[in-house]
N, C-alpha and C positions, 0 to 999 in steps of 0.2 A: 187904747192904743195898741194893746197886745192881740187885739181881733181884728186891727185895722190891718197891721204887718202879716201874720200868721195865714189869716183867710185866702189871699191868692196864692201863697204857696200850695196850703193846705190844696185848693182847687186845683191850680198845677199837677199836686201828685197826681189827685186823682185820675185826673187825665191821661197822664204818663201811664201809670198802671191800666188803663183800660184799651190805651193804644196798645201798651208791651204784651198784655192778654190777648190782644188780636194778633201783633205778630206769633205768639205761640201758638194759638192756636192754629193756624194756617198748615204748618208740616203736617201736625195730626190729621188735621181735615183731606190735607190732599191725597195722604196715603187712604184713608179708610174712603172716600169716593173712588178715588184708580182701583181701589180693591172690587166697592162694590159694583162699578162700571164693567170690570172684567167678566162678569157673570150673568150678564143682561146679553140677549140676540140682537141688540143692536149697536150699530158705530156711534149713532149720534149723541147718544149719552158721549163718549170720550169725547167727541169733537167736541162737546158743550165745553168740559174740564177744561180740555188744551185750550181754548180760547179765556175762560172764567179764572183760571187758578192763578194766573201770573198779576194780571187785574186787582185778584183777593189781596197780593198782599198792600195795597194803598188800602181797597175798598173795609177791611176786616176790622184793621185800628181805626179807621172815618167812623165805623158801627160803633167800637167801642167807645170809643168817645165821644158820639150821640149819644146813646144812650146814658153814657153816665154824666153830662152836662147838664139834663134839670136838676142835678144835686149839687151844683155849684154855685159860687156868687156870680159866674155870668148866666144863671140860669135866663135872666131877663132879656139879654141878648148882649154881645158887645160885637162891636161893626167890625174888628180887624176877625175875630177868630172866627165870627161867621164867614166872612169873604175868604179865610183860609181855606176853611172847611168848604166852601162852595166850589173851590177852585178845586180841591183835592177831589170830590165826588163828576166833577165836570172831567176832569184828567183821566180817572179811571174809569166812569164808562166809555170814556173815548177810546182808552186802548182797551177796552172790552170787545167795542163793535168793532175795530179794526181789527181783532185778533180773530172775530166770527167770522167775517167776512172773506178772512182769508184761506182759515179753515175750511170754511163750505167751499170756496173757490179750489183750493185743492182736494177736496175728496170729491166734489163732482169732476173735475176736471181728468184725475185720475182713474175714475171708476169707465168715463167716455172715451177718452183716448187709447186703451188697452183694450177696444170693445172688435178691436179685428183692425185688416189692413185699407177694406176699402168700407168706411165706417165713415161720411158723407153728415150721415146725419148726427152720429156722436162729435164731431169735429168742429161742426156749425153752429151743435150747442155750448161745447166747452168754449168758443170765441167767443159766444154774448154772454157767458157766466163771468168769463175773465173781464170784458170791458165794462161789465153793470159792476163788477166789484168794485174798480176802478174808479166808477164815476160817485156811486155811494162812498169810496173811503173820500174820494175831494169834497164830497158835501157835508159828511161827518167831521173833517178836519175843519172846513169851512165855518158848520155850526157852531165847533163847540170854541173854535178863535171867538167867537160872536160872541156868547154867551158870556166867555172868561171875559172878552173886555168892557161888556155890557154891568158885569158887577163891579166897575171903578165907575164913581158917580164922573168922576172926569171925562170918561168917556162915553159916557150920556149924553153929557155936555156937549163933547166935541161933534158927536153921532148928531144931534138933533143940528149943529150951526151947518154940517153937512149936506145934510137937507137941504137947505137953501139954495147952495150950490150942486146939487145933484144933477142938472143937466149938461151943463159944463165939463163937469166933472168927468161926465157918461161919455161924452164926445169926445174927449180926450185921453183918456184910457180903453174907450172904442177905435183909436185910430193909432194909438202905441201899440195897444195888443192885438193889431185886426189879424195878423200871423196867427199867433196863440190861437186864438179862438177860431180861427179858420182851422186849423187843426183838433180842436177838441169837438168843433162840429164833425170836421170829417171824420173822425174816428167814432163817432155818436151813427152815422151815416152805415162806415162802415161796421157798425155792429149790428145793424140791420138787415142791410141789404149784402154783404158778406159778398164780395166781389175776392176776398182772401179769407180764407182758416186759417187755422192753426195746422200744421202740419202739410199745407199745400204745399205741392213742388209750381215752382214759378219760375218765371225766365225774364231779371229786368236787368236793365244797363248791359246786355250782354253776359251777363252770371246768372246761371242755372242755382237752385237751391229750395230749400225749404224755409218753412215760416215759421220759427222758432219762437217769437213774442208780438204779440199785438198791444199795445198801449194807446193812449188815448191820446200820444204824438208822435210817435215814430214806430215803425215796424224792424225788426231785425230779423232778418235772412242770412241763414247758414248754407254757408258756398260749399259745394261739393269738397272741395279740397281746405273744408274747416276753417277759412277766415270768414267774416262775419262784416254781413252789409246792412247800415243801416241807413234807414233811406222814412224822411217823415211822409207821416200818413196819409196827407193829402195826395203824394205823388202817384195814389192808387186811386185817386179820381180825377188823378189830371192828365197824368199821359199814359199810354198803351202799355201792356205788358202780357205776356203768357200765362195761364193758367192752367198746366196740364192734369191737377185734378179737380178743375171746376164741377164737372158731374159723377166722374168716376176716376176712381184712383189705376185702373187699368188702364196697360200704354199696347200701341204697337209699334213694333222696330223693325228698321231695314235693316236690309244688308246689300250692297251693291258692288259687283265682282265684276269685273272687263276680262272676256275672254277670244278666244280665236271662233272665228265665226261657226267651226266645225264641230263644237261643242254640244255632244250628246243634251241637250237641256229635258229631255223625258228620266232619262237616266238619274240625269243630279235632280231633279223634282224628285225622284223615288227616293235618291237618297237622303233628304233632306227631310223629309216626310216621315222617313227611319227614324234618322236623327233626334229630330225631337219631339217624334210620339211618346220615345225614352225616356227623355228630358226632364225633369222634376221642377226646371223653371217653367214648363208651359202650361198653361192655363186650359187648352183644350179648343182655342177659341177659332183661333186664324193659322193658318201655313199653308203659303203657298208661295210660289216661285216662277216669274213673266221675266221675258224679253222686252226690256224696255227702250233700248237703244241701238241702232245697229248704222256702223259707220262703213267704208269702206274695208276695213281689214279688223275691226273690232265689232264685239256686242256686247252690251251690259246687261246683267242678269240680275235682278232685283227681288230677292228675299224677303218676306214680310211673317214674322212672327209676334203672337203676342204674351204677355204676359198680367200679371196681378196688380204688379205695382215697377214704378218707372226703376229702380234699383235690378232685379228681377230679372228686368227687358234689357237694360243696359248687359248683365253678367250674359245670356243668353241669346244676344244681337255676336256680339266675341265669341264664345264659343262655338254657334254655328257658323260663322267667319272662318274658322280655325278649320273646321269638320269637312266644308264645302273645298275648302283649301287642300287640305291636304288629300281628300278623295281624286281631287283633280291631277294630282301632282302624281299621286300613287296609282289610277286606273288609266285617266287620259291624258300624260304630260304633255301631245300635240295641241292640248284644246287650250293648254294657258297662251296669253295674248303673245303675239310676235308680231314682228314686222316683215313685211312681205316686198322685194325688190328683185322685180324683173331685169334679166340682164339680156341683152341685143348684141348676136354680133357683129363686126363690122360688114357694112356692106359692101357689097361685088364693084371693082371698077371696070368698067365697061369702055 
């Protein structure tokens, strides 16, 4: 009687103690890895850690007390503490590979996007790291829901009576979620065929902006003036929009000025050519300066300069705005626009 009472405490402890050995052990371990990870030439040791070490502390007590369970009366097996422990090894590799995943998704994502201003191809890659992360963590989450309800015999049960109704089932959860999934296609779509990056300046509903997240149902773009559009995925295969760094993150910008027809324009081409040979926004590429309109008492004089990146163009479009301006005003204030009205005296009565 006194082996029949005693025995599963006795087993209990043991367990307890070999779980309580894994939680201590765990600080030790993580400091003497960070330590030794610091002295190695490469990142990917740490990135393992930061993913592994948070993990450990489910994964470290599951080990201990594996390990010390063939020394128990349930050495044979018993159904509840098995499916506990199944469940606890299912949980923690789950937030294992969710933790790698996202780790690898931020150190490549980082290491690409810091690679320069018109960086095309780091940009293209860091989109299909971020949406393949994406779609691995919903299949990881996916599995391991499966797996966890797979070890309840009841939902065996239930899984296999499913079966039966699985086509049904398919057509009507295909025509609930035909949205959803029309969105996770497109985003699947667009991580391919990349009609947006990350970091692209675009131009939709009328708001200028960049592409600040791509997920695998909605995109969010950041408005010049910092509020935040978010507009789902499909809407970038379904209706038109701007892509002003679709090949190249260089822009060019006008400028367009209405002046009096009299207007030296060889002079302000020289000056303008001064201008922003100086310039630290110009790229080197384009300046030049045409008569693009000419009315009766006006002409427009249109500016085209370029720059690196559309930020750049914009600062250096204003500035020689200002330059061509006020040269005007300070060498030829006859050449800015006026209006011209002939006056007639009365005529002779005869």
């Amino acid at each position: 009687m006194n082996w029949i009472v005693d025995e599963p405490f006795r087993s209990a402890g043991q367990l307890g103690i070999a779980a309580a050995a894994g939680m201590a052990i765990h600080p030790l371990g993580s400091r003497i890895a960070r330590r030794l990870a610091r002295h190695t030439q490469t990142e990917w040791d740490s990135l393992f850690l930061d993913a592994v070490l948070a993990p450990a502390r489910i994964g470290l007590p599951l080990l201990g007390m594996q390990i010390v369970l063939p020394f128990t009366r349930w050495a044979g097996g018993d159904q509840t503490l098995d499916r506990a422990m199944e469940l606890g090894w299912i949980f923690a590799a789950t937030w294992f590979l969710l933790r790698l995943l996202a780790q690898v998704e931020g150190f490549v994502a980082g290491r690409l996007l810091h690679a320069g201003v018109d960086n095309l191809r780091e940009r293209r890659t860091a989109t299909q790291v971020r949406l393949l992360r994406r779609i691995l963590s919903v299949t990881v989450l996916f599995l391991a829901v499966s797996l966890g309800l797979l070890s309840f015999e009841q939902a065996r049960r239930l899984a296999a009576g499913l079966l039966t109704t699985a086509g049904i089932a398919g057509v009507v959860l295909g025509l609930s979620a035909q949205k959803t999934l029309g969105n996770l296609l497109a985003g699947i779509q667009i991580a391919m065929a990349q009609p947006i990056r990350l970091d692209d300046l675009v131009v939709v509903e009328g708001e200028s902006g960049r592409v600040e997240e791509i997920t695998l149902t909605y995109v969010v773009i950041r408005i010049w003036d910092h509020r935040t559009l978010i507009l789902p995925i499909s809407y970038f295969l379904e209706k038109p929009f701007q892509n002003w760094t679709r090949t190249t993150a260089e822009m060019l910008g006008t400028v367009d000025i209405t002046t009096d027809p009299e207007v030296p324009v060889e002079e302000l081409r020289a000056q303008l050519r001064r201008f922003v040979g100086a310039h630290p926004l110009w790229d080197g590429r384009v300046c030049s300066l045409q008569v693009v309109e000419w009315e009766s008492n006006t002409v427009k004089l249109r500016a085209v300069v370029s720059a690196s990146d559309s930020g750049k163009c914009w600062d250096l479009r204003c500035e020689v705005r200002e330059a061509l301006l006020a040269f005007l005003v300070k060498e030829h204030p006859g050449s800015l626009a006026r209006t011209r009205i002939a006056l007639q005296g009365p005529k002779a009565i005869g």
